[in-house]
C-alpha positions as CSV (number, residue, x, y, z in Angstrom):
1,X,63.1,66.2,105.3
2,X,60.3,63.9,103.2
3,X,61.5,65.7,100.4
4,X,65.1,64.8,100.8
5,X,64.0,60.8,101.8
6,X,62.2,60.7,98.8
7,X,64.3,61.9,96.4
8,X,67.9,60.0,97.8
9,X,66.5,56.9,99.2
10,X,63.0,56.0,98.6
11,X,61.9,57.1,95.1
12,X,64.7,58.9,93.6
13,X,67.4,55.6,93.2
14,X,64.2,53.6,92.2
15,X,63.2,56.1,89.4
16,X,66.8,56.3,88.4
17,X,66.6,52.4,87.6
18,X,63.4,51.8,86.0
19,X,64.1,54.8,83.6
20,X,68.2,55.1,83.6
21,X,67.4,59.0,82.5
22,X,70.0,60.5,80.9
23,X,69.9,64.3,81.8
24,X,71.2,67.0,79.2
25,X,71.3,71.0,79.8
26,X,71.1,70.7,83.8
27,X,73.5,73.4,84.5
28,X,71.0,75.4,82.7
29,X,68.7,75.5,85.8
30,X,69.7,78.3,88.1
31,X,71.7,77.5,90.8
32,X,70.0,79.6,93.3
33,X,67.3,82.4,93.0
34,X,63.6,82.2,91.8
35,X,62.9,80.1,88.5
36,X,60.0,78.3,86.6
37,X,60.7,75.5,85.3
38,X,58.0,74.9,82.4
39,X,58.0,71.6,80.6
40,X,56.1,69.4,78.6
41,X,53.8,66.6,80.2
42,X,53.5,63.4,78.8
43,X,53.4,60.9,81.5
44,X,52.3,60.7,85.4
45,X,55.7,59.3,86.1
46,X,57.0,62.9,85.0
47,X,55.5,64.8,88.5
48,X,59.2,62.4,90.1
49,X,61.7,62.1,87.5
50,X,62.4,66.0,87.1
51,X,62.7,66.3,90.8
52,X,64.7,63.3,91.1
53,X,67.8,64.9,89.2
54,X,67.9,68.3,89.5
55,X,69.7,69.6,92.0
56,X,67.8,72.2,93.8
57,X,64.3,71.3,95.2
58,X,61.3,72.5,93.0
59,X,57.8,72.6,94.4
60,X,55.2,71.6,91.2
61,X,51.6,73.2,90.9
62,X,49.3,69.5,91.1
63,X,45.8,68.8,90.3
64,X,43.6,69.1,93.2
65,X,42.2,65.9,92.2
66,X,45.5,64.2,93.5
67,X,44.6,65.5,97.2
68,X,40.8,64.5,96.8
69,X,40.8,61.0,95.9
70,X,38.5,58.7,98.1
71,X,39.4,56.2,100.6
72,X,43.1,54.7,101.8
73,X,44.6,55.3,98.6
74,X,43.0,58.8,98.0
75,X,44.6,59.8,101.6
76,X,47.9,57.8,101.0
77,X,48.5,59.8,97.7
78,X,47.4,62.6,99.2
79,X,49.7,62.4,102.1
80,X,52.5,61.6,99.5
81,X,51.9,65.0,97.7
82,X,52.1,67.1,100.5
83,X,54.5,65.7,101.8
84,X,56.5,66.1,98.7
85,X,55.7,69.8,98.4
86,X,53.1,69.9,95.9
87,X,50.5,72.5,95.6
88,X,47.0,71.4,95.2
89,X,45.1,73.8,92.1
90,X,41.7,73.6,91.5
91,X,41.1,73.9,87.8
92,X,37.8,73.9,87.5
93,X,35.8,77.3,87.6
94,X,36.6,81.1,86.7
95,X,38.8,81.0,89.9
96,X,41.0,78.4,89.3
97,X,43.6,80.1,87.1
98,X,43.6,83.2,89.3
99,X,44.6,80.6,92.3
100,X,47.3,78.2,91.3
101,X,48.9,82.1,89.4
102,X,48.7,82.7,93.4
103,X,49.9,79.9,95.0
104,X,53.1,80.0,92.4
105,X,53.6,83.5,92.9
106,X,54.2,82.8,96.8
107,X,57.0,79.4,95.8
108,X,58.8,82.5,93.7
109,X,58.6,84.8,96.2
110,X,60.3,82.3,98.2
111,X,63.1,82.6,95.8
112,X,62.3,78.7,95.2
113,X,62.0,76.8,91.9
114,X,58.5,76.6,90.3
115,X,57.4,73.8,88.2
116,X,54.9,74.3,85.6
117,X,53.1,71.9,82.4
118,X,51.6,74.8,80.5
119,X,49.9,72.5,78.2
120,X,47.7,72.1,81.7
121,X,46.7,68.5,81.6
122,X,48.6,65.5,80.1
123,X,49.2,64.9,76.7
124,X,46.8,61.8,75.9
125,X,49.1,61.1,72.8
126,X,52.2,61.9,72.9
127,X,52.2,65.5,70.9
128,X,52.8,68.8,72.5
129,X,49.8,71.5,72.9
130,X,49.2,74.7,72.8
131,X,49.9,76.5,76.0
132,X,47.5,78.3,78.6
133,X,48.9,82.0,79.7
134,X,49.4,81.7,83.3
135,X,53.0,80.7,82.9
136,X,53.6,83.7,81.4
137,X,51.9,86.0,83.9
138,X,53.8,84.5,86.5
139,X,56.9,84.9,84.9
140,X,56.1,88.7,84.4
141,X,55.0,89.3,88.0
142,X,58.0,88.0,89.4
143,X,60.5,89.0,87.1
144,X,61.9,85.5,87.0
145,X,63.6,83.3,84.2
146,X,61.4,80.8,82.7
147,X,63.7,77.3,82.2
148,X,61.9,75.1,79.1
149,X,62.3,71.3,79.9
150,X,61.3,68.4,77.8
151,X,60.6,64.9,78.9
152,X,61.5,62.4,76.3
153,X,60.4,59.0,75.7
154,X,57.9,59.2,79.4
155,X,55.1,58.7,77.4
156,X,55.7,55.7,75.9
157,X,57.0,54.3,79.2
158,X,53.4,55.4,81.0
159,X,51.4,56.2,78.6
160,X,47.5,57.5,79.7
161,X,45.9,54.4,82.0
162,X,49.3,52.4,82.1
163,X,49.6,52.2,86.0
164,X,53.1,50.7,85.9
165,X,55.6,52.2,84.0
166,X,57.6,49.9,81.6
167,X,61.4,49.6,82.2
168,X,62.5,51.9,79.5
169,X,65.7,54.6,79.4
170,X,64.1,58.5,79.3
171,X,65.8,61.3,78.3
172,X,64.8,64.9,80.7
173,X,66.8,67.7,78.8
174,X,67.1,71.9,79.7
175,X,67.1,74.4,77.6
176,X,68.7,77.9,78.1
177,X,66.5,80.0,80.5
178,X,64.2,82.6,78.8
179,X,64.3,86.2,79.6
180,X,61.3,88.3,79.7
181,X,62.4,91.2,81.2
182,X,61.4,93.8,77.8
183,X,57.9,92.7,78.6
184,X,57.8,94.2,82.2
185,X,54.5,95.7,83.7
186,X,53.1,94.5,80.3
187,X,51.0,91.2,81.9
188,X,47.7,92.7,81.7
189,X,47.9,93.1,78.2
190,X,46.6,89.6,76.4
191,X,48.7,89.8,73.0
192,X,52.1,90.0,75.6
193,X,50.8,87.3,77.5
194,X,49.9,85.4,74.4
195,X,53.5,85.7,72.4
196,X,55.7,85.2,75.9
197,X,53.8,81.7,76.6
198,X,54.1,80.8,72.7
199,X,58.1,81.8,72.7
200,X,57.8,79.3,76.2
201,X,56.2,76.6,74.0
202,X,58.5,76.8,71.2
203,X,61.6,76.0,73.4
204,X,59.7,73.2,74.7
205,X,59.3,72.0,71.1
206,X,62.7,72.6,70.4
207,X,63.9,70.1,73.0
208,X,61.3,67.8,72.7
209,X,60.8,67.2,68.8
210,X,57.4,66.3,69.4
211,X,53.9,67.3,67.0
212,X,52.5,70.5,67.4
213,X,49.2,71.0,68.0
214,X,47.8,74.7,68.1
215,X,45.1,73.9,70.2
216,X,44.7,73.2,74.0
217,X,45.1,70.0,75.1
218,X,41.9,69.9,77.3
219,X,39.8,70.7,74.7
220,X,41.2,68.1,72.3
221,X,40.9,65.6,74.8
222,X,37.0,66.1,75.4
223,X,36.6,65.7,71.7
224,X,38.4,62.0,71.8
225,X,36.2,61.1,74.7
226,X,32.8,62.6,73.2
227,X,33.9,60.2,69.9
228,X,34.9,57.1,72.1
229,X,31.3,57.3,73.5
230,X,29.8,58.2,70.6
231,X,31.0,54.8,69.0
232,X,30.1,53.0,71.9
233,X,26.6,54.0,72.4
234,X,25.5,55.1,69.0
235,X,21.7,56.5,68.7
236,X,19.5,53.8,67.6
237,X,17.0,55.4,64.7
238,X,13.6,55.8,66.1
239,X,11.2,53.5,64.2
């Protein structure tokens, strides 16, 4: 029922008028039966706007960190989540891949839609990264299509540490669902794993016409950071 509320009367017209989104390839998504829907992640604003049009309800795989946070807020944006259908992940530790490959398992199982950013984090600017394998052990497991999505102009409207989004017209477009079926009972094997969640990424691209960057995202990220710090706090010389 939140779900519904949110998406036709509290958040979805709102979205729809900040970011007039202009939607291309939505019959693409399957009109019934278990899915993923994998897609590109530029902007915390994107978690709404691809619920917001499609037509079916999808449940996305969120940050635990989005359940966690401290005081009112923390427990307001919690709340919000839940409420919403999202599933916390952990993704720190050994485990954490193991769980949220779990947890998405049981939405498919459900014969639901399953929303995915393989890239695992957000872009911090603006060009697509290489993606981490658990989308494509999912896909395998459950013998489902894999729908690639790209959102389009999200970053610049909320880009990293922009809080409010700028008024700005996105574009959220589909792309023909991927079949993986010739790779069945194959997910154990890493080179499989490794060319169905590059074949995933290259849709993306397609769609998107963003940069490619053959590394993950995360790891790019803490480089950044380490070099932000390192510039401001740079070792004095010992004299």
């Amino acid at each position: 029922m939140f779900y519904n509320l949110l998406r036709f009367v509290l958040l979805g017209p709102l979205l729809r008028l900040v970011f007039r989104p202009r939607i291309e390839g939505l019959d693409q998504v399957p009109a019934s039966g278990a899915a993923i829907v994998a897609g590109n992640h530029l902007s915390f604003s994107d978690h709404f706007l691809m619920p917001a049009v499609l037509k079916r309800r999808i449940t996305f795989l969120a940050k635990a960190e989005y359940f966690t946070g401290p005081g009112l807020k923390g427990r307001l944006t919690a709340a919000f989540f839940r409420a919403a259908g999202q599933i916390p992940v952990d993704r720190s530790g050994k485990d954490a891949g193991r769980a949220a490959i779990t947890e998405g398992l049981r939405v498919l199982s459900r014969g639901e839609l399953l929303g995915i950013y393989p890239e695992g984090t957000r872009s911090h600017d603006g060009r697509l990264y290489k993606g981490k394998v658990g989308v494509a052990v999912m896909a395998l497991r459950a013998g489902v299509p894999v729908v690639p999505c790209a959102m389009i102009g999200t970053f610049e409207a909320q880009p990293p540490g922009r809080k409010l989004p700028r008024v700005r017209p996105v574009v959220i477009r589909f792309g023909a669902p991927l079949d993986f079926s010739r790779y069945a009972g194959m997910e154990q094997e890493k080179a499989v794993l490794r060319a169905v969640t590059d074949e995933i990424m290259y849709a993306v691209l397609e769609l998107s016409g963003q940069e490619y960057v053959d590394r993950y995202a995360a790891d790019v990220k803490a480089e950044a950071e380490r070099g932000t710090r390192a510039r401001r706090f740079p070792r004095m010389p010992l004299t």
